[in-house]
Backbone bond lengths (Angstrom), bond angles and torsions (degrees), N, CA, C in turn:
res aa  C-N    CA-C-N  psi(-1)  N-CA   C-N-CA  omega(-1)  CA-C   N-CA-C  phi
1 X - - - 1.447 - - 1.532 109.09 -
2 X 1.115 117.54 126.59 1.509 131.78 169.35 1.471 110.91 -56.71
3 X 1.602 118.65 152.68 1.787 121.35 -173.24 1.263 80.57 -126.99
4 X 1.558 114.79 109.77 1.517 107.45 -178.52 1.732 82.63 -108.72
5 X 1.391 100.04 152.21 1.695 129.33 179.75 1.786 108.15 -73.56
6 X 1.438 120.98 99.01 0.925 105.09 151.25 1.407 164.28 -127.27
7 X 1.230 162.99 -89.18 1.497 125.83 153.12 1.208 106.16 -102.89
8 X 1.282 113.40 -30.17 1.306 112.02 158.27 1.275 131.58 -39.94
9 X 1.500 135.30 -35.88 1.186 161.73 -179.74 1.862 110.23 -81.53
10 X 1.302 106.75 -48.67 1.549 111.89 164.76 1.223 123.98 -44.72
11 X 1.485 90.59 -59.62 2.002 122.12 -170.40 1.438 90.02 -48.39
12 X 1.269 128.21 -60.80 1.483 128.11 -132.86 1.827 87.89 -109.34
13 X 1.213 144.43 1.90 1.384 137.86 122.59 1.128 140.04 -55.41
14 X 1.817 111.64 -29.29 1.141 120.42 166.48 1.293 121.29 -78.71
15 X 1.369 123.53 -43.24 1.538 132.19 158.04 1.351 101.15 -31.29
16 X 1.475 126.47 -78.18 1.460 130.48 169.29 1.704 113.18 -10.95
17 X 1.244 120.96 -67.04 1.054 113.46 166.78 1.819 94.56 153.04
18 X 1.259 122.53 -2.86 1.344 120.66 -177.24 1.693 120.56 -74.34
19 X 1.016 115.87 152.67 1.778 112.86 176.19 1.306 121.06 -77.89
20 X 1.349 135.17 177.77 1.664 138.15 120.53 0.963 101.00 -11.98
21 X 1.231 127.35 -85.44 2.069 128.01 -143.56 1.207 75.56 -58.91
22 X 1.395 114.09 -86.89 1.745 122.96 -158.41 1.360 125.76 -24.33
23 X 1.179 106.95 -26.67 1.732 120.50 171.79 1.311 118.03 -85.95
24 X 1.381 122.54 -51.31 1.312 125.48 160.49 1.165 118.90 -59.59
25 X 1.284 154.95 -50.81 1.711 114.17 150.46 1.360 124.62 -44.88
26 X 1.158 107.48 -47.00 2.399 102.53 -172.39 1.521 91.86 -42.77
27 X 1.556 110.15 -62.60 1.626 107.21 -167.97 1.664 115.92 -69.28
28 X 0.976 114.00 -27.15 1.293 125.27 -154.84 1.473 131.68 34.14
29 X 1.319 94.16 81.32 1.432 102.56 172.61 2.100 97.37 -158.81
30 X 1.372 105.79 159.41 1.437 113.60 -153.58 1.528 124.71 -47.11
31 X 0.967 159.45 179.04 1.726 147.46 -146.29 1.657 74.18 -111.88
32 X 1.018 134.66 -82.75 1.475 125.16 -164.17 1.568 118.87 -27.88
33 X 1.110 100.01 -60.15 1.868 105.22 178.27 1.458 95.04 -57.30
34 X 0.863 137.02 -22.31 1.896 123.84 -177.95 1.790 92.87 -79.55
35 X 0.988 118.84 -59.88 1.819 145.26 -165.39 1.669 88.65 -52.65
36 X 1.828 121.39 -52.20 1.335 102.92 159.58 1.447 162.36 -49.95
37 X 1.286 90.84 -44.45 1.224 144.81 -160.29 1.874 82.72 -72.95
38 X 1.725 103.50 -85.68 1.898 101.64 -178.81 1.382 107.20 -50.81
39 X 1.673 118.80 -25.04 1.833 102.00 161.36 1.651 138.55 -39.25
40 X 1.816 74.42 -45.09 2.200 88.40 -165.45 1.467 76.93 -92.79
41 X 1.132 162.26 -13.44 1.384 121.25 167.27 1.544 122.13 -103.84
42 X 1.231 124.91 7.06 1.551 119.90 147.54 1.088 131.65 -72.62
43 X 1.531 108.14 -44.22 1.686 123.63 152.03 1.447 120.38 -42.79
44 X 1.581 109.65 -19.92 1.831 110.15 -159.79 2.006 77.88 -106.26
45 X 1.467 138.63 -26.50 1.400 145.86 -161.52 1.758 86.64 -81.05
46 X 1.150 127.73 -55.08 1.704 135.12 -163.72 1.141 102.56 -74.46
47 X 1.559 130.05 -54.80 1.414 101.52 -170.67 1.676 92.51 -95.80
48 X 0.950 168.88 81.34 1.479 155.79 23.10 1.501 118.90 -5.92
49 X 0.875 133.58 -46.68 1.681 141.51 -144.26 1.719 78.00 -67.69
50 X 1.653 95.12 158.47 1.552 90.57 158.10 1.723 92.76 -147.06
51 X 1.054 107.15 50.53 1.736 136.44 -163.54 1.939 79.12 -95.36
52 X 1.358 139.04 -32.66 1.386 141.11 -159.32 1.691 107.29 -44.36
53 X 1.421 109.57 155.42 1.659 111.79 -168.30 1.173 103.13 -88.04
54 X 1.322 139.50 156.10 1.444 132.08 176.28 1.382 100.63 -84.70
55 X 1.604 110.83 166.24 1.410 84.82 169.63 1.996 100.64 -117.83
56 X 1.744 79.65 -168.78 1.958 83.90 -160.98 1.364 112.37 -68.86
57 X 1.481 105.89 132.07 1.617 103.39 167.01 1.779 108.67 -90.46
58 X 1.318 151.33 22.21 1.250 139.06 -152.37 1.377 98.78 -146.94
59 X 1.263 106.76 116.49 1.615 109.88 -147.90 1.891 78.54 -83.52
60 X 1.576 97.53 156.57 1.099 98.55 160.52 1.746 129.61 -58.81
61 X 1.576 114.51 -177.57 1.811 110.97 -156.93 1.841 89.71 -90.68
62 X 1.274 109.57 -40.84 1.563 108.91 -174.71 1.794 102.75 -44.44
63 X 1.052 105.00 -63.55 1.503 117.88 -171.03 0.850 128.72 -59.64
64 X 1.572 101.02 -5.88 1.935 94.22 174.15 1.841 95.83 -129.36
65 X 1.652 111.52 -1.51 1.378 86.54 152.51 1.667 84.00 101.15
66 X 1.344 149.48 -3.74 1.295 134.71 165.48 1.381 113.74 -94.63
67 X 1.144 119.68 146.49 1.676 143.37 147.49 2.054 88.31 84.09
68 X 1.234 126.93 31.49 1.559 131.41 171.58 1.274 87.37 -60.05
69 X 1.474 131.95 -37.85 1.795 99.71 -158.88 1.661 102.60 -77.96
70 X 0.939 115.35 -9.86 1.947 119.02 -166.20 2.064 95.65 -86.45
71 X 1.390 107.67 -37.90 1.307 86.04 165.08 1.568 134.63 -78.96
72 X 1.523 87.06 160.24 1.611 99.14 -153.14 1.893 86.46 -112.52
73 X 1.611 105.92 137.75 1.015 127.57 -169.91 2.008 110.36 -117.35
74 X 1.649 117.53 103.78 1.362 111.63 179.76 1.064 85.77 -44.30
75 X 2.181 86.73 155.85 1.209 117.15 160.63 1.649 121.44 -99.01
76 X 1.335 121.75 126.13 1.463 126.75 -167.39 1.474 103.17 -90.49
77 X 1.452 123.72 107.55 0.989 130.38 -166.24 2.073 118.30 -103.75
């Protein structure tokens, strides 16, 4: 049975601390296909993640009209 390389396998060498080059000899196969390869699986880590920021519910102060007198407006001279 063949040990085919996959990004999964890259990803988690590179985490390790190894490079492109460094991988493409261990595996031996060309620096690009490694350079791909940790592509499709960071891309495959991001849209998985659910690590994502929420976004803001609290409208800003301008927009709802509180504390306008405390801002301070340059003067155009």
């Amino acid at each position: 049975m063949t040990n085919f390389v996959t990004p999964e396998k890259v990803l988690k060498n590179f985490k390790a601390g190894m490079n492109t080059q460094e991988m493409a000899v261990v595996f031996n196969i060309p620096e690009y296909t490694v350079y791909w390869l940790l592509n499709n699986a960071r891309e495959q880590e991001r849209e998985n993640s659910n690590n994502s920021a929420l976004a803001a519910k609290r409208k800003q102060a301008v927009e709802i009209g509180e504390g306008r007198e405390s801002l301070s407006l340059p003067e155009i001279h």
